[in-house]
C-alpha positions in Angstrom: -104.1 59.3 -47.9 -106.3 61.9 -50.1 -104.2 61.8 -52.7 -103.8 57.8 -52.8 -107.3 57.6 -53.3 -107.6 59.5 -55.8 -104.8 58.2 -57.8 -106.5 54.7 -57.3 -110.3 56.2 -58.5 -108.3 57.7 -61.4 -106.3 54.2 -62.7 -110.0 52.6 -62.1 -111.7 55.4 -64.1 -109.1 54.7 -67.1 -109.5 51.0 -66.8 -113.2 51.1 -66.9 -112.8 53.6 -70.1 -110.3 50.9 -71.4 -112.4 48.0 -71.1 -115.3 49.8 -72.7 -113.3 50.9 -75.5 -112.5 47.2 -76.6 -116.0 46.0 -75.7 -116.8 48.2 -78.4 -114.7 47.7 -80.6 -114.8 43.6 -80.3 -118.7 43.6 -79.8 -120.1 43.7 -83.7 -117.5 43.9 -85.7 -116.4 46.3 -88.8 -117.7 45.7 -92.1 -115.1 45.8 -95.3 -116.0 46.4 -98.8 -115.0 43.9 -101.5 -117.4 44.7 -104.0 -116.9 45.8 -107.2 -119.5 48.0 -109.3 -119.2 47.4 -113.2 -121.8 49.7 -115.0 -123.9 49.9 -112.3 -124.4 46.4 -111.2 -122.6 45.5 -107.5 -120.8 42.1 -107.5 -118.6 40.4 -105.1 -115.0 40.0 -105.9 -114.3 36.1 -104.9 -111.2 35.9 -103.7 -108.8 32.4 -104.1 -107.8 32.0 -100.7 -111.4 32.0 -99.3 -113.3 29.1 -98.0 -116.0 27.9 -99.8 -119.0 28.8 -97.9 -122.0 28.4 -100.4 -125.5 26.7 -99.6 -127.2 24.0 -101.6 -130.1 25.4 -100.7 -132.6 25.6 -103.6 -136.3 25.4 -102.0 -139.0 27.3 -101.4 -139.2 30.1 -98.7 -141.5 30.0 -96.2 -143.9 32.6 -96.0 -142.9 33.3 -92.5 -139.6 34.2 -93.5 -140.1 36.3 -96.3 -141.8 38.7 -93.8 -138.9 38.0 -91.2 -136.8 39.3 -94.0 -139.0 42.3 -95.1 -139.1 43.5 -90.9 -134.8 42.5 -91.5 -134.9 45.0 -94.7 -137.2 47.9 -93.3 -134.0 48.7 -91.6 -131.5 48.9 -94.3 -129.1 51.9 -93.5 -130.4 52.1 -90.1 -127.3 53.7 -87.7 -125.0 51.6 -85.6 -125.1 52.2 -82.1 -123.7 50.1 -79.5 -126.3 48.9 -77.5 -129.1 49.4 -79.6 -132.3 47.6 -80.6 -134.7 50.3 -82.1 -134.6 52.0 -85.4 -132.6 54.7 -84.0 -129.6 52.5 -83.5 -128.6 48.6 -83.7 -125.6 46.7 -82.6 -125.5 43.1 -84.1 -127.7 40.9 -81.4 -129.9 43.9 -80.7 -131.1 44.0 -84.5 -131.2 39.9 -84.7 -133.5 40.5 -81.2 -135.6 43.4 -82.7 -136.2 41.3 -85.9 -137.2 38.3 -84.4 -139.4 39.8 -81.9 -141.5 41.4 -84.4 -141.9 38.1 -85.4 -143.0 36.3 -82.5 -139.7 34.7 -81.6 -137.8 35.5 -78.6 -133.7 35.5 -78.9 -131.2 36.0 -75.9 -130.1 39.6 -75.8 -126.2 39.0 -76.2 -124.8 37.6 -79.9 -122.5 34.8 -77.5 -126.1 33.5 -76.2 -127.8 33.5 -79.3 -125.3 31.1 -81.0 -126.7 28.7 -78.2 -130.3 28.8 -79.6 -131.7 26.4 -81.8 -130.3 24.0 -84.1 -126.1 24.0 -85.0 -126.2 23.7 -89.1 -123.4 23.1 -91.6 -123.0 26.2 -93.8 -124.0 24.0 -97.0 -127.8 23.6 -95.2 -128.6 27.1 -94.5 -131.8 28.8 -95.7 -133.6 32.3 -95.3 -133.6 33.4 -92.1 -131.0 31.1 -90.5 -128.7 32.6 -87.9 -124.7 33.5 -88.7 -121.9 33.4 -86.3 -119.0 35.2 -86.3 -115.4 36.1 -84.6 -114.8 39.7 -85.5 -111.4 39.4 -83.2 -110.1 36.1 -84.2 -109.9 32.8 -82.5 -113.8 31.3 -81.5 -115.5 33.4 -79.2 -118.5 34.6 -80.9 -119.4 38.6 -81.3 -121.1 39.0 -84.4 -124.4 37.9 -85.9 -126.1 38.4 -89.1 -129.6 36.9 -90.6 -129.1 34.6 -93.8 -130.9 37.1 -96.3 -130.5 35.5 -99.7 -128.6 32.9 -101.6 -127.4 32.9 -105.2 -127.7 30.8 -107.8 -123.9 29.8 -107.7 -124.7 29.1 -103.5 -123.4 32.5 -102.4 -124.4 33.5 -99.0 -125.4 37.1 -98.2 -126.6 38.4 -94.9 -128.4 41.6 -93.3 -126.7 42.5 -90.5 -125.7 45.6 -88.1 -122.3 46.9 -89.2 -120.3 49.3 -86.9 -119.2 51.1 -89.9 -122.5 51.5 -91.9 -125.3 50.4 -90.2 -127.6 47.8 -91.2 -126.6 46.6 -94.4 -126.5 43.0 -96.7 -123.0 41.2 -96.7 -121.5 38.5 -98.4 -119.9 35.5 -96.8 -117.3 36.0 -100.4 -116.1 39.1 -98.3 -112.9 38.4 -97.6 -113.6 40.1 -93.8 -116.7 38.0 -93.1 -115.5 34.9 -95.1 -112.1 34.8 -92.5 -114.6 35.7 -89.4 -117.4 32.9 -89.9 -117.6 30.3 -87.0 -120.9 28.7 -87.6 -124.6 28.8 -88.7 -127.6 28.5 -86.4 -131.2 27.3 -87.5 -133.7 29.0 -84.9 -137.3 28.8 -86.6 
């Protein structure tokens, strides 16, 4: 009977590991690089089969947002770590938490519940600041969130976000990656 029971606490122990595994690996996402560098400047390599996911937006930024953003880029190249919420490590809704926070907004904790918060936007009416949604797995269920950090002349959309490759960096909904994994856009302040 010893030995039954240990067999079962084993196959539990390697499930648990299992699951874990595939939370981690589903939970943010992996960032892919389709930029290409041309004398030193760093452009992104539009691709025909992508959907067009530009703003209009052509206003002014709020004051509030620019320092939202400037809290969003102290970060930059700040390690991955799945979990996280502090300097010493992020995973996607933990730096979206951490960012807000420091700006007087509370967020839910998980990336699922934050795409519940605020106002449901179409990608062509996002600003600064705005909330991304994404499906790093495929099919709808959210698990990965960036902040809209800038958008180009031409409408481009580029986000700071926790990456479980590199860490917090600035992506471009023209990545291929990100462009495929978009589900929607969230307008919280």
């Amino acid at each position: 009977m010893k030995i039954s029971l240990t067999y079962a606490e084993l196959k539990l122990k390697n499930l648990c590991g299992l699951l874990l595994a595939s939370v981690f690996l589903l939970s943010c996402g992996s960032s892919k690089n389709t930029t290409v560098r041309k004398s030193g400047h760093t452009a992104t390599a539009k691709v025909e089969n992508l959907r067009k996911l530009d703003s209009r937006f052509d206003g002014k930024i709020p004051k509030s947002i620019n320092e939202l953003l400037k809290d969003a880029e102290k970060y930059l190249g700040a390690p991955y770590k799945f979990g996280g919420s502090t300097s010493a490590g992020f995973d996607c809704s933990g730096f979206a938490l951490k960012i807000f926070e420091e700006n007087d907004y509370k967020l839910p904790r998980r990336s699922a519940d934050q795409a519940l918060t605020g106002k449901n936007i179409d990608i062509r009416e996002v600003q600064h600041g705005d909330l991304l949604f994404f499906s790093t797995a495929g099919g709808s269920k959210v698990s990965h969130v960036g902040i809209v950090h800038d958008i180009g002349n031409d409408g481009e959309v580029r986000f700071i976000h926790a990456s479980t490759t590199k860490g917090v960096i600035i992506s471009s909904l023209n990545d291929i990656y990100w462009n495929k994994a978009y589900l929607h856009a969230q307008r919280v302040l």
